[in-house]
N, C-alpha and C positions, 0 to 999 in steps of 0.2 A: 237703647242708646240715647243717649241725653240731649244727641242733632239731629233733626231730621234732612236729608241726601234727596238733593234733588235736581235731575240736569233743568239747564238753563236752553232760554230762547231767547233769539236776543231781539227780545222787544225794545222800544225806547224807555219802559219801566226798569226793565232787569239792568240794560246796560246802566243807566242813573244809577240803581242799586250799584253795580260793579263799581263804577267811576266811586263811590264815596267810599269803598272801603282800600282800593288804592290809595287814595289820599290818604288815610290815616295810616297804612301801611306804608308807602312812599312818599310822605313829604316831602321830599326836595326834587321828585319826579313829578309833582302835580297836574304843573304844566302840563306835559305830555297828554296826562290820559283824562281827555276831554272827551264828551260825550260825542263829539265829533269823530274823535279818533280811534273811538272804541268801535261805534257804529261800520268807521272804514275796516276796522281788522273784523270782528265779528258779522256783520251783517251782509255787508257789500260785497266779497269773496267771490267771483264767478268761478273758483274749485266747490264754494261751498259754503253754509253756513258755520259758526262755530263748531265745536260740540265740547260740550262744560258742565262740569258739574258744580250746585252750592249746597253749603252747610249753613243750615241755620239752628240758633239755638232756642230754646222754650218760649222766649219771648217772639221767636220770628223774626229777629235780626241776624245779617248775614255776617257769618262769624269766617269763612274762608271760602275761596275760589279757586280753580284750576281750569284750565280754558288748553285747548288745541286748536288749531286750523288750518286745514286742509289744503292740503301740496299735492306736486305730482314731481317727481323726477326720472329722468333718465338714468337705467339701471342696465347695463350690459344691451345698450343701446334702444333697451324697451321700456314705454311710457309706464310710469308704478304711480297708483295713486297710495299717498299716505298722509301724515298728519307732521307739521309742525308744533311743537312744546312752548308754550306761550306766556300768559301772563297768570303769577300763582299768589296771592296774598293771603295769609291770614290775620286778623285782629287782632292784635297784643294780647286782650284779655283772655285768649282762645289758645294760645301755641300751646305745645306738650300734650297736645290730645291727638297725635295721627294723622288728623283732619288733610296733612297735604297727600299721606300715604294714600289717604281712603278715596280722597277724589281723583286722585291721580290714576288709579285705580278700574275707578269704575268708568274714569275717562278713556280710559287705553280700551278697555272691553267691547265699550258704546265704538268706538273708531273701529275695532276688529268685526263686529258684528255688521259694521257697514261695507267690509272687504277693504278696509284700507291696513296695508302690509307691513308698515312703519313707520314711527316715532321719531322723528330727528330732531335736534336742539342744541343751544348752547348754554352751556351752564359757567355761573360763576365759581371760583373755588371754596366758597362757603355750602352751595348746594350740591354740588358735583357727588359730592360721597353719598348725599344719598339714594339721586339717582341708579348710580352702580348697586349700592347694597341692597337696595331696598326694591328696585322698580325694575330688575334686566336690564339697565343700559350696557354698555360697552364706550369706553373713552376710545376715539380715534386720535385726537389728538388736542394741542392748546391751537388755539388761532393765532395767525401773525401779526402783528403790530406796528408797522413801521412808517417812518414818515419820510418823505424827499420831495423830488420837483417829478414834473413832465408826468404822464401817466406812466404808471408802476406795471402793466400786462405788458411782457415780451412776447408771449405767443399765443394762441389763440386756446385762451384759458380750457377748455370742456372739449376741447378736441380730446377723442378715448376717454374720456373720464366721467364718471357719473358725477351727475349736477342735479339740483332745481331744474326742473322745466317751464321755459317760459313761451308760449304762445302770444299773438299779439294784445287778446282779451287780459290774457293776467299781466304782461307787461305793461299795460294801461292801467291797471287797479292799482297795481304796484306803486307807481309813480304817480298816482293820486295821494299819495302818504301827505296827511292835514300837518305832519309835524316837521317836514323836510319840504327843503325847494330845490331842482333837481336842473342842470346844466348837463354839457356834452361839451367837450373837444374831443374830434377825431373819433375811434370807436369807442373813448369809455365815458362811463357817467357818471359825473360828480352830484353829490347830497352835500346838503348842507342846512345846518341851525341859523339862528342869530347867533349863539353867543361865542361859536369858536370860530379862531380866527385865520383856519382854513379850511377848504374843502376835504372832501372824503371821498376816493376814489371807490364806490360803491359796485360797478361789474365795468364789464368789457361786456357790446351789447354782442347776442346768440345768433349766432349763424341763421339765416334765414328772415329776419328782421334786419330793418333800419333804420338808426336815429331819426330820419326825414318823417317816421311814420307817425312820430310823440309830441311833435312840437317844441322841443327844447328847444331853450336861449343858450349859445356859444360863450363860452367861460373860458377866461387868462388860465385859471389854477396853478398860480404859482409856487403855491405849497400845497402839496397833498400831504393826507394819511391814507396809509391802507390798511385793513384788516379783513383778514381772510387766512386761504387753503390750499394748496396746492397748484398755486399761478407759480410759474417762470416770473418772476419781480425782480423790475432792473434797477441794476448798481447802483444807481444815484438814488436807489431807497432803504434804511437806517432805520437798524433797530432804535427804540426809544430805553434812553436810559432808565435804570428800575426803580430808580427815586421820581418819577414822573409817569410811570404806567400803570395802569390801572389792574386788578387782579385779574388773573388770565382769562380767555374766552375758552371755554373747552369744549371742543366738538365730543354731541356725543351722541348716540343711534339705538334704537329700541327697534329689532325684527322679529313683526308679528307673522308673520310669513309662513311659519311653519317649516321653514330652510331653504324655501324658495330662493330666498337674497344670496348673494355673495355678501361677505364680509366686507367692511367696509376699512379701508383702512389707508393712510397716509402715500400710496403709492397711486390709487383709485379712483380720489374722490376729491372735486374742487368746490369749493362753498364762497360766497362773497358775503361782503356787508348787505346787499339789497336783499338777499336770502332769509334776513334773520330780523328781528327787532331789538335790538341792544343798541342804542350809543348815548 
């Protein structure tokens, strides 16, 4: 084979490594993936560290990457540790070799061989098909997109429904995110960038925890967005017309389980923006 396959640690070496070949793969993402930001997704995890595999070629330049990490959620009301679908680049001069199939691959093996049960992720509709074809996934569905006032959760989103599991430790990590700064009115929590010019209704917080415990600053949020999964979302929030929305977020689920899991599917199962890394 012309690459040599090798999983990653995410020293401050490898992530530098990571961080420049995003860039040349993401341009207009740069910003984001700062050696700051990598370290919080990779490194810092109290579920866990990465687990990634790289490709490099003859010369020892890193030619593509594939990264997961580690989730737990609630699954018919019992804690499942498994892996969230992460950050995937390959180098321009590299595509049409596999390389996402191959790490992808031996990424899901390395996560099975740790006991963790499933792969969950959102995909764009550029990548989406391969997943399905290529990798087991299963589509459950597109995620919702809409924008209004007031918070958007009518009822208490994860009641019966398998979610992300957040304890206080990972809700802390969570909301260390270097690239979002995070407000509360009432029980849900807004994220937000510099450059857009409203908040992001990111969760409703989990039963058992309290905003009082994170230190959030109190936010007007007079324009929300929300994106998500299976919330009750009140009336006064508005799909975005399709000359202004972006290509759809598709839930989608890899069960390494061996049939242990239920299905996962649009009646079952609620996912939020703080869930996921897309925006």
């Amino acid at each position: 084979m012309e690459y040599r396959i090798e999983q990653m640690s995410a020293t401050d070496k490898s992530i530098a490594e990571v961080k420049e070949l995003l860039h040349i793969t993401f341009p207009n993402r740069a910003e984001k993936f700062s050696n700051e930001y990598l370290k919080w997704q990779y490194a810092d995890n109290p579920r866990g560290e990465v687990i990634a595999f790289n490709a490099y070629d003859k010369e020892g330049v890193l030619a593509a990457h594939y990264a997961v990490i580690p989730v737990e959620m609630l699954i018919d009301g019992k804690v499942t540790k498994g892996v969230l679908s992460l950050n995937t680049a390959t180098h321009p001069n590299h595509r049409g070799k596999r390389l996402f199939t191959i790490l992808a691959e031996r990424t899901y093996s390395r996560a099975q061989e740790m006991g963790r049960k499933f792969v969950i992720g959102v995909a764009n509709a550029n990548s989406t098909h391969g997943f399905l074809k290529n990798l087991g996934f299963y589509l459950i569905a597109p995620l919702e997109v809409k924008v209004g006032v007031g918070s958007p959760f009518m009822t208490s989103s994860y009641d019966k429904k398998n979610h992300i599991f957040y304890d206080e430790e990972a809700m802390r990590w969570r909301l260390r995110c270097p690239y979002f700064s995070y407000s509360y009115k009432g029980d849900t929590i807004y994220g937000k960038i510099d450059k857009p010019l409203f908040h992001t209704a990111v969760t409703v917080i989990p039963d058992g925890l309290s905003i009082d415990q994170f230190g959030l600053k109190t936010t007007s949020a007079p324009l929300n967005l929300y994106v998500g999964f299976g919330d009750s979302v009140s009336k006064y929030y508005f799909k975005l017309p399709r000359f202004i929305k972006r290509s759809p977020f598709n839930l989608i689920f890899k069960d390494m389980s061996n049939g242990e899991l239920p299905q996962m599917t649009t009646e079952n199962i609620v996912f939020h923006l703080l869930d996921f890394d897309v925006a």
